[in-house]
FILOMI-762014 format. One record per residue: x, y, z of N, C-alpha, C in turn; residue in three letters. Coordinates in steps of 0.05 Angstrom, whole numbers, plus 5000, padded with zeros to 4 digits. Atoms other than C-alpha are relative to their C-alpha. Layout:
BEGIN
ATOM    nX    nY    nZ   caX   caY   caZ    cX    cY    cZ  res
ATOM     X     Y     Z     X     Y     Z     X     Y     Z  ALA
...
//
This chain:
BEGIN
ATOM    nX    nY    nZ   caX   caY   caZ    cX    cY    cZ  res
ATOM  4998  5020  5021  8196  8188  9284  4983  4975  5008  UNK
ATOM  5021  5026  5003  8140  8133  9284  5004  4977  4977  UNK
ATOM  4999  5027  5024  8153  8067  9247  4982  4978  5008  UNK
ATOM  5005  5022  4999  8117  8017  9227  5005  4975  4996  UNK
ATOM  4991  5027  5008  8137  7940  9227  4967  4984  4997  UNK
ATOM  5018  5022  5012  8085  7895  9189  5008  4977  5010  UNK
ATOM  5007  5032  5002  8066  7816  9190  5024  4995  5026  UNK
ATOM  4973  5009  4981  8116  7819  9267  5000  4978  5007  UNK
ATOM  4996  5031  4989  8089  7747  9284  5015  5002  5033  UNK
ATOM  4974  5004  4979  8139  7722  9337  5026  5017  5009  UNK
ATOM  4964  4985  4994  8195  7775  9323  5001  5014  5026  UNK
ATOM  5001  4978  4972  8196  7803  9389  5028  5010  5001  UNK
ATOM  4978  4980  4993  8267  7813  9397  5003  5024  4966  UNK
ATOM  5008  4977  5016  8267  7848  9318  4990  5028  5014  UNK
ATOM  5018  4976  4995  8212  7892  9350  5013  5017  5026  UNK
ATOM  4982  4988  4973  8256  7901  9416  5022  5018  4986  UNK
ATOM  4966  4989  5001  8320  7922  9379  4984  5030  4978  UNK
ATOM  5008  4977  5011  8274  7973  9331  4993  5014  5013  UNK
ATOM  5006  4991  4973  8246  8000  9389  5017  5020  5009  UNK
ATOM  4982  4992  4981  8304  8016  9427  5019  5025  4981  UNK
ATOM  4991  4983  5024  8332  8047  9354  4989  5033  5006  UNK
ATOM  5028  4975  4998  8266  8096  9356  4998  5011  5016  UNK
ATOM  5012  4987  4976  8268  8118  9427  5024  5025  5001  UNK
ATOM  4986  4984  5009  8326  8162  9408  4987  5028  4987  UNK
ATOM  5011  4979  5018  8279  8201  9362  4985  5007  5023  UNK
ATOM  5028  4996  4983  8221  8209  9414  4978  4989  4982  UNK
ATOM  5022  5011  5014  8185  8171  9368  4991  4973  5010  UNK
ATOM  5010  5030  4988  8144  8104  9372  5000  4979  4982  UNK
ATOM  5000  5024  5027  8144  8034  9334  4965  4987  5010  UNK
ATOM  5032  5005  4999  8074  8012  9322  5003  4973  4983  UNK
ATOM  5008  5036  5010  8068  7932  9307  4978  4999  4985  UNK
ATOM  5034  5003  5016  8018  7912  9256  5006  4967  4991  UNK
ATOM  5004  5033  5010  7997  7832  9245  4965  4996  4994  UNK
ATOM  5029  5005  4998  7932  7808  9223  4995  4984  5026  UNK
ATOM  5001  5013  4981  7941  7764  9289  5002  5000  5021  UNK
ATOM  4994  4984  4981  7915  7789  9349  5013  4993  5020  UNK
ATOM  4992  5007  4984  7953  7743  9386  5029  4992  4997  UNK
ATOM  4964  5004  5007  8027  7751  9353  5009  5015  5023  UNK
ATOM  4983  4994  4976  8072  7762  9413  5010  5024  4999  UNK
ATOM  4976  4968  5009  8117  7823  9376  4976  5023  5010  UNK
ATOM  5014  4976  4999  8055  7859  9383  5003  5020  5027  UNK
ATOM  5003  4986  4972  8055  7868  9454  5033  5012  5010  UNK
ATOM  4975  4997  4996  8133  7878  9454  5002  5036  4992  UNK
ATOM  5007  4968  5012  8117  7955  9414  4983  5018  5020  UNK
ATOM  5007  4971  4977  8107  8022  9440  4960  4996  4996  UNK
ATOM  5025  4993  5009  8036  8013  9407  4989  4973  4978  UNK
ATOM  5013  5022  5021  7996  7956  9356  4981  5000  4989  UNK
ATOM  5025  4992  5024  7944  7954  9306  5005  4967  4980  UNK
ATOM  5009  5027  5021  7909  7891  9262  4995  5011  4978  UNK
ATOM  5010  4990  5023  7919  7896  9201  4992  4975  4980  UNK
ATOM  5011  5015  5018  7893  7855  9139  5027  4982  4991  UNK
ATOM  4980  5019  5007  7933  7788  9120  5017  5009  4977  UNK
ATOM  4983  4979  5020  7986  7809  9065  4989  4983  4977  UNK
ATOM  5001  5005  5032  7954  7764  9014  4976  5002  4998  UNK
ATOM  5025  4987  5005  7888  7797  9026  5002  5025  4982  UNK
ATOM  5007  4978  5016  7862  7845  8969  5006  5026  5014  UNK
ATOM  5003  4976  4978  7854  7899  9031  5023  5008  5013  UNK
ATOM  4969  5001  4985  7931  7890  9051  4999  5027  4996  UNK
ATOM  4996  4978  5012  7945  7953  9023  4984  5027  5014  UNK
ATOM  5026  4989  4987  7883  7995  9044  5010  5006  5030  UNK
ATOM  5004  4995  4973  7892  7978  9113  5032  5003  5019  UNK
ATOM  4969  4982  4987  7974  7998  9121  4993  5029  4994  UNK
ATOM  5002  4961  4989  7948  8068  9098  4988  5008  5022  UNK
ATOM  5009  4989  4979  7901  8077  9138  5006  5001  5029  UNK
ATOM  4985  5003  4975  7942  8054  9198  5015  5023  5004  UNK
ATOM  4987  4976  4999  7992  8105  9173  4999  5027  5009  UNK
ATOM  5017  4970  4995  7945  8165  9170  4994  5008  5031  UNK
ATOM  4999  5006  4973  7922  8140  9242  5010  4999  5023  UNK
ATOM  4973  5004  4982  7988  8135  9274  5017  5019  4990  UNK
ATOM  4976  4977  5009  8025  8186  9235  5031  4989  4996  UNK
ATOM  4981  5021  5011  8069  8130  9208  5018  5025  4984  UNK
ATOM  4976  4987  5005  8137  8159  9190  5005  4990  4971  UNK
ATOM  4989  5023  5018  8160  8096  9157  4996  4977  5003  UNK
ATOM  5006  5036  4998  8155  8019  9152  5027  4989  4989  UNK
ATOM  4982  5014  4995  8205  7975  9164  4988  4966  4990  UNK
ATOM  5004  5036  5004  8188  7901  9125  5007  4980  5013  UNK
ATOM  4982  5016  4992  8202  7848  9155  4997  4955  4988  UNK
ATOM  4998  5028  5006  8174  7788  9115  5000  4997  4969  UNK
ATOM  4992  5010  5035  8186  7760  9042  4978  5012  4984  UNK
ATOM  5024  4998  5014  8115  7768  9020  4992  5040  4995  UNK
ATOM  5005  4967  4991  8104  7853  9042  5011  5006  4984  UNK
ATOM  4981  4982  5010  8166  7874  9009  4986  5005  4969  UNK
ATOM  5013  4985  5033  8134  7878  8926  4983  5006  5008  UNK
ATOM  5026  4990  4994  8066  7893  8957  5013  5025  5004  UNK
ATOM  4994  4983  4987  8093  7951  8992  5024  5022  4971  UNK
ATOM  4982  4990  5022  8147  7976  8938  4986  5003  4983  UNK
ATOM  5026  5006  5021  8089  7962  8889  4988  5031  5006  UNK
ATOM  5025  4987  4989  8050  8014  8918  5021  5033  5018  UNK
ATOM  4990  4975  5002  8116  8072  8937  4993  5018  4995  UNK
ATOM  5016  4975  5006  8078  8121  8902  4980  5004  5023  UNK
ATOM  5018  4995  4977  8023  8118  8947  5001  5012  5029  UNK
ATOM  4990  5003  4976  8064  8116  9009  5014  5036  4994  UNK
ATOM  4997  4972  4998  8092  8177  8985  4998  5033  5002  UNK
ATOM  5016  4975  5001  8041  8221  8972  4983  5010  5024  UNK
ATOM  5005  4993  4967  8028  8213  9051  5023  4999  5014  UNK
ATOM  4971  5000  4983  8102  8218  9075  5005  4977  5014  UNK
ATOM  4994  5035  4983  8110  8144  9096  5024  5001  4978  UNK
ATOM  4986  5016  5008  8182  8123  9081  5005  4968  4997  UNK
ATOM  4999  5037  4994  8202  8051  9060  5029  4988  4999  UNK
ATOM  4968  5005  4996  8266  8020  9085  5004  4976  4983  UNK
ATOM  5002  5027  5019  8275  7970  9022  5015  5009  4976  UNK
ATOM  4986  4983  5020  8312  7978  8950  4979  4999  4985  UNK
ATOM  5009  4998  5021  8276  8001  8888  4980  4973  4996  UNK
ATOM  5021  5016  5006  8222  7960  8857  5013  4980  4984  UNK
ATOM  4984  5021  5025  8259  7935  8794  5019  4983  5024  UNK
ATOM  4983  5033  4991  8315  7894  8837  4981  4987  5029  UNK
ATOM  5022  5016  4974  8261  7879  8893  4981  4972  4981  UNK
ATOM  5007  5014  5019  8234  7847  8832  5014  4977  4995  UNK
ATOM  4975  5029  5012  8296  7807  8812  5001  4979  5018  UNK
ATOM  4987  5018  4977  8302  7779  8877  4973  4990  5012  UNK
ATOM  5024  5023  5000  8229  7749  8883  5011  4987  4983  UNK
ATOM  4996  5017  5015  8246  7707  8827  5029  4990  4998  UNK
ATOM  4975  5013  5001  8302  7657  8832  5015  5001  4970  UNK
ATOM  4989  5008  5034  8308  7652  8754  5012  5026  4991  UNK
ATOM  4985  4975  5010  8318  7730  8748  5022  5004  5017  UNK
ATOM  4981  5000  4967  8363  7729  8817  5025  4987  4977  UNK
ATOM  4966  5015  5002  8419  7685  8778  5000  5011  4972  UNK
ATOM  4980  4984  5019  8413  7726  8711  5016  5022  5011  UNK
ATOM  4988  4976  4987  8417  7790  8750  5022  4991  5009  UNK
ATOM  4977  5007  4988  8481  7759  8782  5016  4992  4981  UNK
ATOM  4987  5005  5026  8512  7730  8729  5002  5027  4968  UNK
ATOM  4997  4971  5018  8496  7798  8685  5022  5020  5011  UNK
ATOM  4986  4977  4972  8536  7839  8747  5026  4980  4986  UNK
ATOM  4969  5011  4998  8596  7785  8725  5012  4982  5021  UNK
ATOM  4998  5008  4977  8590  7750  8789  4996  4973  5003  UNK
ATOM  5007  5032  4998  8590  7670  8810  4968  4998  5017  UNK
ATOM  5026  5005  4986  8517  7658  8820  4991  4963  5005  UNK
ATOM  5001  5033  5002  8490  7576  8831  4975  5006  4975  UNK
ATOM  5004  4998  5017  8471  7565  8762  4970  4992  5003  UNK
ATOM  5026  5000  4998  8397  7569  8755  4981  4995  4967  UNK
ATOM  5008  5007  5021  8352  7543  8695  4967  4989  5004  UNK
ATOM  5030  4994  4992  8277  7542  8683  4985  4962  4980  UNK
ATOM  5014  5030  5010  8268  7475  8640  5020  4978  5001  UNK
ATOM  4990  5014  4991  8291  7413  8642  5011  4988  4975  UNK
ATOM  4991  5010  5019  8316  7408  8567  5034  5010  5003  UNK
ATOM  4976  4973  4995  8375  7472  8584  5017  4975  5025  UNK
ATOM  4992  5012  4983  8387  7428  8648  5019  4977  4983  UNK
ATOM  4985  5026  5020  8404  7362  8610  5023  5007  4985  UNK
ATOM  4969  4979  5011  8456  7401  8563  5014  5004  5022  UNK
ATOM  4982  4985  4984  8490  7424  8612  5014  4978  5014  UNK
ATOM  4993  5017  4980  8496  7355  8655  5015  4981  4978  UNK
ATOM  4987  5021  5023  8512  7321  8584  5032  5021  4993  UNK
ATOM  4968  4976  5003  8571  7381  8575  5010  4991  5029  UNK
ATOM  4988  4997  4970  8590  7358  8647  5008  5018  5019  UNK
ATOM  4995  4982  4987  8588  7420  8674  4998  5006  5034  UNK
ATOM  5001  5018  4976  8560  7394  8733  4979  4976  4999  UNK
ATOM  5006  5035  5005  8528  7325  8755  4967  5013  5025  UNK
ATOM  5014  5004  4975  8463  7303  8801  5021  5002  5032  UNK
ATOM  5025  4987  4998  8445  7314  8850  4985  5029  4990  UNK
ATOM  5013  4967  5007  8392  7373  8830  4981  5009  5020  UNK
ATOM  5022  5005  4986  8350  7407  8863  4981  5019  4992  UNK
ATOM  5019  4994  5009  8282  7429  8841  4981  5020  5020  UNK
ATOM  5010  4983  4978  8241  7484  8873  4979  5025  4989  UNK
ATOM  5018  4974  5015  8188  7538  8857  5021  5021  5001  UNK
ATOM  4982  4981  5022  8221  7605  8820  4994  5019  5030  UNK
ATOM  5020  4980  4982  8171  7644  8878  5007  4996  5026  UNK
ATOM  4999  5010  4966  8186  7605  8938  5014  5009  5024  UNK
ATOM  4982  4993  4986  8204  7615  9001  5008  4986  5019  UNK
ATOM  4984  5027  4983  8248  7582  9056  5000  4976  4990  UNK
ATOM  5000  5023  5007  8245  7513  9041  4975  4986  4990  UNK
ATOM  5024  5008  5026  8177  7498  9010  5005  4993  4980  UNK
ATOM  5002  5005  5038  8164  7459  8952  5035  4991  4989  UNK
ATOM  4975  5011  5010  8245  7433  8951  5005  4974  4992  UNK
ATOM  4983  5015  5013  8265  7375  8914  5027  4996  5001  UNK
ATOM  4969  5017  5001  8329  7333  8918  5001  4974  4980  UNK
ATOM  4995  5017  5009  8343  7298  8853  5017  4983  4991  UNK
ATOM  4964  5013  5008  8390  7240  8838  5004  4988  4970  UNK
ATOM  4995  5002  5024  8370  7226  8765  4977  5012  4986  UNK
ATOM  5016  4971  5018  8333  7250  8706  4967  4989  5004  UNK
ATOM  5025  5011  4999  8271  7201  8723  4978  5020  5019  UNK
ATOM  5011  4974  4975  8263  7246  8790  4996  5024  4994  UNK
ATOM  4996  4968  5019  8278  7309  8755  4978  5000  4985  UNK
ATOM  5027  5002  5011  8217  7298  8717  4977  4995  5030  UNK
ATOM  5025  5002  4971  8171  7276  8769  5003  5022  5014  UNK
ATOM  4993  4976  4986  8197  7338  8812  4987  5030  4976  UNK
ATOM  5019  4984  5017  8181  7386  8756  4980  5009  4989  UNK
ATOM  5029  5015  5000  8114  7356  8738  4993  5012  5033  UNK
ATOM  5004  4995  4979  8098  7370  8804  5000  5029  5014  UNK
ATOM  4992  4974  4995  8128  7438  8821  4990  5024  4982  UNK
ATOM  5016  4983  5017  8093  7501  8797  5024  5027  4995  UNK
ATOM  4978  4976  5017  8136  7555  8753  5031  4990  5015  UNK
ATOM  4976  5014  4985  8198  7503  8777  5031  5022  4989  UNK
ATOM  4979  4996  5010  8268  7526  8773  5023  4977  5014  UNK
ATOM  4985  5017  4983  8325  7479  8774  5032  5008  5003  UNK
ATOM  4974  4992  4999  8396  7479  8806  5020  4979  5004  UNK
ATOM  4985  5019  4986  8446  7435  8823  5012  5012  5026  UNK
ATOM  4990  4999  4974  8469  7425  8887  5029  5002  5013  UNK
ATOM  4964  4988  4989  8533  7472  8905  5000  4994  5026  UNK
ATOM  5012  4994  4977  8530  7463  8977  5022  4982  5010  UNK
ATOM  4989  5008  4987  8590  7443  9018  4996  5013  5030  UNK
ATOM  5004  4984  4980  8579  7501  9066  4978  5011  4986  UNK
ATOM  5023  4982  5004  8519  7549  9074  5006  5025  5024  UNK
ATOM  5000  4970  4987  8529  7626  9086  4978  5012  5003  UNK
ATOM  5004  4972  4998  8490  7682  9113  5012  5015  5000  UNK
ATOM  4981  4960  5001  8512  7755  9103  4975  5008  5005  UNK
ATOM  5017  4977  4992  8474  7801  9135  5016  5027  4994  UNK
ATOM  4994  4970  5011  8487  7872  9098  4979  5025  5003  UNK
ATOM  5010  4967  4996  8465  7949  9102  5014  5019  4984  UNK
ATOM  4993  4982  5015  8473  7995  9051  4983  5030  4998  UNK
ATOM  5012  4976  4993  8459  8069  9062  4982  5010  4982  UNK
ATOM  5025  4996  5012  8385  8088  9045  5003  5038  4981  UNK
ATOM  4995  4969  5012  8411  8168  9023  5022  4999  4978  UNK
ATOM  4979  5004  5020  8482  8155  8990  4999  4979  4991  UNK
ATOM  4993  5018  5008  8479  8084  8972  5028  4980  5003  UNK
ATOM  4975  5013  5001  8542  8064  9000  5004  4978  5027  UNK
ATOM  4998  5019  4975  8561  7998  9044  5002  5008  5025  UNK
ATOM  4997  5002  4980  8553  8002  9113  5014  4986  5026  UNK
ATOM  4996  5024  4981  8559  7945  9152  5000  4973  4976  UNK
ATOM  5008  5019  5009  8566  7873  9138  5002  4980  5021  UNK
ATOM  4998  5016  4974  8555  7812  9190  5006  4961  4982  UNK
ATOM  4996  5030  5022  8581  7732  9161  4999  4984  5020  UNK
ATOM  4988  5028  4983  8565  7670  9193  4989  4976  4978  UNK
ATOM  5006  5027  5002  8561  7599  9180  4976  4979  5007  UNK
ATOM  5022  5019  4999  8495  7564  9174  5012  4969  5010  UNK
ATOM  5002  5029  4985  8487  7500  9220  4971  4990  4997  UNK
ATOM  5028  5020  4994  8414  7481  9224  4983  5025  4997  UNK
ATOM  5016  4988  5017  8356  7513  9187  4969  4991  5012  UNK
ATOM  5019  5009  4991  8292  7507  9212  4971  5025  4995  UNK
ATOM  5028  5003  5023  8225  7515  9154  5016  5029  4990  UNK
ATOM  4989  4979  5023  8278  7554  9115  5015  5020  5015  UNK
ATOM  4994  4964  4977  8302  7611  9185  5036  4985  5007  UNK
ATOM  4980  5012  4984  8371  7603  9209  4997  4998  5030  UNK
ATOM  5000  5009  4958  8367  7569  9281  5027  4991  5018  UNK
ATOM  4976  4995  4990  8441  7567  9289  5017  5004  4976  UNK
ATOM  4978  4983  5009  8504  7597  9263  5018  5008  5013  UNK
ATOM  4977  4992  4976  8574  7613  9285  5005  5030  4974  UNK
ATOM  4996  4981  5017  8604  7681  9263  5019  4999  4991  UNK
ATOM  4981  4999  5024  8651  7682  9202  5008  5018  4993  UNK
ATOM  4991  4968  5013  8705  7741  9177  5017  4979  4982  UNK
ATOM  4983  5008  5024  8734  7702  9111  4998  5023  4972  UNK
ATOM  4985  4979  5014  8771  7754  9069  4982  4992  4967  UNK
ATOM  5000  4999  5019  8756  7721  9006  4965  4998  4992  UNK
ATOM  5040  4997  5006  8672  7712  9017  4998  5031  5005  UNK
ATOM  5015  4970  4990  8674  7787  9045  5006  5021  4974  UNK
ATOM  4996  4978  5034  8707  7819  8969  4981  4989  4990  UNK
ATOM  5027  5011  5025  8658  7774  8934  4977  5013  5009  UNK
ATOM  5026  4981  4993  8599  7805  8974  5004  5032  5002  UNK
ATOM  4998  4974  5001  8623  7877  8978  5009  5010  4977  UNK
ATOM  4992  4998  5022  8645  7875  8912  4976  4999  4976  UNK
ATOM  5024  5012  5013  8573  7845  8887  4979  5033  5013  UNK
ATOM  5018  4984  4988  8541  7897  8932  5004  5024  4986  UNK
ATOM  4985  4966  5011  8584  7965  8902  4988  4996  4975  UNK
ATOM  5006  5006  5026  8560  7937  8834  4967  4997  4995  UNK
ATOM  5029  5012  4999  8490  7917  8845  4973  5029  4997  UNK
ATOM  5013  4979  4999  8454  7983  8865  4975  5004  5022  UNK
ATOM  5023  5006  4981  8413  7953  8922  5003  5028  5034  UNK
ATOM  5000  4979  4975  8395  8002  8992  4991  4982  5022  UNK
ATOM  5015  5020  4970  8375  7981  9062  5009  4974  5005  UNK
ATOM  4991  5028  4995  8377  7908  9092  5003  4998  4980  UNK
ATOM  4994  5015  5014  8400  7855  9057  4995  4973  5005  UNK
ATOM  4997  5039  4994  8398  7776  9070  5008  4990  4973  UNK
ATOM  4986  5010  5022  8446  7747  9023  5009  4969  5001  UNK
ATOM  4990  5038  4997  8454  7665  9018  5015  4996  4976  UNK
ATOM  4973  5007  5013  8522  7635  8996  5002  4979  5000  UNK
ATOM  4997  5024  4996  8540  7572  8988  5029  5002  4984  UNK
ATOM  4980  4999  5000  8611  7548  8988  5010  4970  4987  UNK
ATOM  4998  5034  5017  8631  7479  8935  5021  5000  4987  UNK
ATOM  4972  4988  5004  8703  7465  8923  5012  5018  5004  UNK
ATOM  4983  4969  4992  8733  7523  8954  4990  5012  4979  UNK
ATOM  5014  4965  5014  8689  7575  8912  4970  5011  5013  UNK
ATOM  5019  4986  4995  8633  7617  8928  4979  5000  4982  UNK
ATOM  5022  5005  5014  8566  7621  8904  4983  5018  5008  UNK
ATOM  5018  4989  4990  8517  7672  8914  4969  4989  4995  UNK
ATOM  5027  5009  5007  8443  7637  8919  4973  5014  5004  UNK
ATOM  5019  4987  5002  8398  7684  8940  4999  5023  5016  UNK
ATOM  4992  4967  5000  8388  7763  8954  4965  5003  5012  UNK
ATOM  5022  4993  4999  8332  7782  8999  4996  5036  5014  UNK
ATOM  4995  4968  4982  8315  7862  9009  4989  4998  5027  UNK
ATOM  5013  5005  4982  8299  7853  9075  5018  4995  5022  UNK
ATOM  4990  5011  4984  8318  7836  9137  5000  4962  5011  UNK
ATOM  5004  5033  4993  8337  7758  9150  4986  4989  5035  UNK
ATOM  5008  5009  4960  8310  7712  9212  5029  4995  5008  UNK
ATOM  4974  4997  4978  8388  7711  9226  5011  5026  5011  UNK
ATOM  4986  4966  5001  8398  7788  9229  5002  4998  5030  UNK
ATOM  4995  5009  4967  8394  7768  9311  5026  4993  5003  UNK
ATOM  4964  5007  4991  8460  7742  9306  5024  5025  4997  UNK
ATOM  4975  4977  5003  8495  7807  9269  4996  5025  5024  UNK
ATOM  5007  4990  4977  8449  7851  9322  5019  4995  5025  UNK
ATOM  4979  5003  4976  8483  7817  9380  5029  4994  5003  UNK
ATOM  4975  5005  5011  8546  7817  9351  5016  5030  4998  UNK
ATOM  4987  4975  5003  8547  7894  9350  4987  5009  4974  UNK
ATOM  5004  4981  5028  8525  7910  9277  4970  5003  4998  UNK
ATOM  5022  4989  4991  8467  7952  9296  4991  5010  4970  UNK
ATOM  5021  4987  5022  8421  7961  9224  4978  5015  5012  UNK
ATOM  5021  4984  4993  8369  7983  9268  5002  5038  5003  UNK
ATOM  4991  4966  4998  8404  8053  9279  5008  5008  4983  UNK
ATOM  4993  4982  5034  8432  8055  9210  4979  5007  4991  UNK
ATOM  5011  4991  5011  8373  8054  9189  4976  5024  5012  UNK
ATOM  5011  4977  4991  8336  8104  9233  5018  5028  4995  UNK
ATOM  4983  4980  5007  8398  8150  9226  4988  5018  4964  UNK
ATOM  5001  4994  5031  8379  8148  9148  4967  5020  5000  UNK
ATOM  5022  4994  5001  8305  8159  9163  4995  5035  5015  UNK
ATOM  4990  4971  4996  8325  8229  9198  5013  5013  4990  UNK
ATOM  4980  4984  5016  8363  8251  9147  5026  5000  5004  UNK
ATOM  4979  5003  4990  8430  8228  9177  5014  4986  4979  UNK
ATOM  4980  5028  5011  8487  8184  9134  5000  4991  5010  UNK
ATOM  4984  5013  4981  8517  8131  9166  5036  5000  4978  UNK
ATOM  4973  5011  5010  8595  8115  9164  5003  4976  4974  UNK
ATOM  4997  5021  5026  8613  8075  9096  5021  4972  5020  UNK
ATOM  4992  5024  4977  8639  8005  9120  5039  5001  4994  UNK
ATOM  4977  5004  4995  8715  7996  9136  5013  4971  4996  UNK
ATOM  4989  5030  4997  8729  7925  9156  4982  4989  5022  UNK
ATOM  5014  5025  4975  8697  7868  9202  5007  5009  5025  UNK
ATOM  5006  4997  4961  8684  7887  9279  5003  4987  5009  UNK
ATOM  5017  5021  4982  8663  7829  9306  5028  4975  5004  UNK
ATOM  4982  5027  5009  8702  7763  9328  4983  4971  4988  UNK
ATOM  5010  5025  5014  8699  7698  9297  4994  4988  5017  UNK
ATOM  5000  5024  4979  8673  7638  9327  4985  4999  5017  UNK
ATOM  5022  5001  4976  8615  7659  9367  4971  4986  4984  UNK
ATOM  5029  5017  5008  8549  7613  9357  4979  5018  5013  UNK
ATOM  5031  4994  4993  8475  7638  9359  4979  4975  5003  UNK
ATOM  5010  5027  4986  8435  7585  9387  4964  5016  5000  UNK
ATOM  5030  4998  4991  8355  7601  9379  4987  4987  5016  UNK
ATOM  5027  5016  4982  8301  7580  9441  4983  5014  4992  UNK
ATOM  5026  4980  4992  8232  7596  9454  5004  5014  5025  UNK
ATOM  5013  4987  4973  8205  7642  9506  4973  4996  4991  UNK
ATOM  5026  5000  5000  8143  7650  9519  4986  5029  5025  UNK
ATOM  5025  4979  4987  8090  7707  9532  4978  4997  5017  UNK
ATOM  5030  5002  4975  8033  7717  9590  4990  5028  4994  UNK
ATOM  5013  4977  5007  7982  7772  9565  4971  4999  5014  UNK
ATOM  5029  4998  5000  7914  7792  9590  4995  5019  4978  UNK
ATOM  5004  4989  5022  7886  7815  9524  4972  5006  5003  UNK
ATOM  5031  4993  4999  7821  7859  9529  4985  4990  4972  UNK
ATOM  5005  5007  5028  7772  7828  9473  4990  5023  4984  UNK
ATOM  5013  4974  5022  7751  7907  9459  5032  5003  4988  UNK
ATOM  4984  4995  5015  7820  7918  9445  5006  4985  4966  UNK
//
């Protein structure tokens, strides 16, 4: 079993814990970055440069890697890959490359923030209310449904780019004006969740789930977090999940305002906190190789883990002699 991980950058431990997944098969993980000097690279059994993902040639040059390496499957690991790559399933198919991601249609929903909170609100579910102009907004703040602050943000965006924090309607204009295909929200936000989830790539049924508590965010990644088992966030997400129809990772953002829940955003993918459910025990990396051999995994039970443990991100740092034929 040979996998590939795209755009790895910095993920070295990611690329460590897939790795260690794969060596089970006798297979190998093959790194691919357009950057011959991303660290993850050298962390893999094997590496290869491939074309930036918002190059025309993206595409092009994961097959040919594939064909090359006898790519199994590909493992996403950044915001941008996932519709490129899903986009393009057929292709991947008709050379036996699997893709560990859900369907195209809700990979779809969940690029766009504006479709992200119908789809959630269609499911029946408490989503943070989302709205694309600023006439719908106004109604709503004149119904007092809720008040400023707002906050303004591209529909596309990702991590924290392009956010806005407004405290009246003067800002709210200027912020919009400004912001390209804006969507606006108000600001639920007493607490901020991660869930890290896994839902089985053959049956579709929950796997795992990992909950902590956002502390400090850093250009949108969680850079700390303690781990969280609250009963009444873990029905709302496994309840959202049995209903939804999504496979594979997950990265799910919650936010918590007056004692209720909020689901804010749904990414197929693996999060930059999935390090914390990893060392916590809830190994996705083997669910999902299990799946990629034709294996199930166990449907999920209840929470493993204890509460109360913090993940704390540093650097390290790499020392390479890098041949320039390589």
């Amino acid at each position: 079993m040979n996998i590939l991980i795209c755009s790895t950058g910095s993920r070295v431990k990611m690329t460590q814990y897939i790795k260690e997944a794969v060596k089970s098969t006798g297979g190998k993980v093959i790194a691919g970055d357009s950057d011959p000097y991303s660290p993850a690279l050298f962390a893999a059994d094997d590496y290869v440069l491939l074309k930036p993902v918002d190059d025309d040639e993206y595409i092009s040059s994961i097959i040919q890697v594939c064909k090359q390496k006898e790519i199994d499957a590909i493992i996403p690991l950044i915001e941008e890959e996932v519709p490129k790559l899903v986009k393009n399933q057929s292709v991947l198919d008709n050379i036996g490359v699997k893709l560990a991601t859900s369907e195209q249609d809700l990979v779809d929903v969940c690029t766009d923030k504006l479709k992200t909170y119908q789809y959630i609100d269609q499911l029946g579910f408490p989503g943070v209310p989302t709205f694309s102009t600023i006439e719908e907004t106004l109604t709503l703040l004149n119904d007092r449904d809720f008040d400023y602050p707002l906050i303004v943000k591209p529909a596309d965006g990702k991590g924290s780019e392009g956010v806005w924090r407004v405290e009246n309607e003067t800002q709210l204009r200027e912020a919009v004006e400004k912001v390209g295909h804006p969507i606006i929200q108000p600001y639920l936000k007493d607490k901020e969740f991660g869930i890290d989830v896994y839902i089985d790539l053959i049956n579709g049924q929950l796997v795992d789930v990992f909950m902590k508590e956002k502390f400090k965010m850093v250009n949108g990644a969680t850079d700390k977090s303690i781990s969280v088992n609250d009963e009444k966030l873990l029905s709302l997400i496994t309840s959202f999940v049995e209903a939804a129809g999504f496979t594979g990772p997950l990265d799910i953002d919650c936010f918590e305002w007056n004692g209720k829940y909020y689901i804010s955003e749904i990414n197929p993918r693996f999060g930059a906190g999935y390090l914390h459910a990893h060392e916590m025990g809830c190994n996705f990396m083997k669910y999902i190789v299990n799946n990629l051999i034709g294996k199930e995994n166990q449907p999920f039970e209840r929470i493993q883990y204890p509460e109360g443990i913090w993940m704390m991100k540093y650097s390290e740092v790499m020392l390479r002699k890098i041949d320039s034929s390589e």
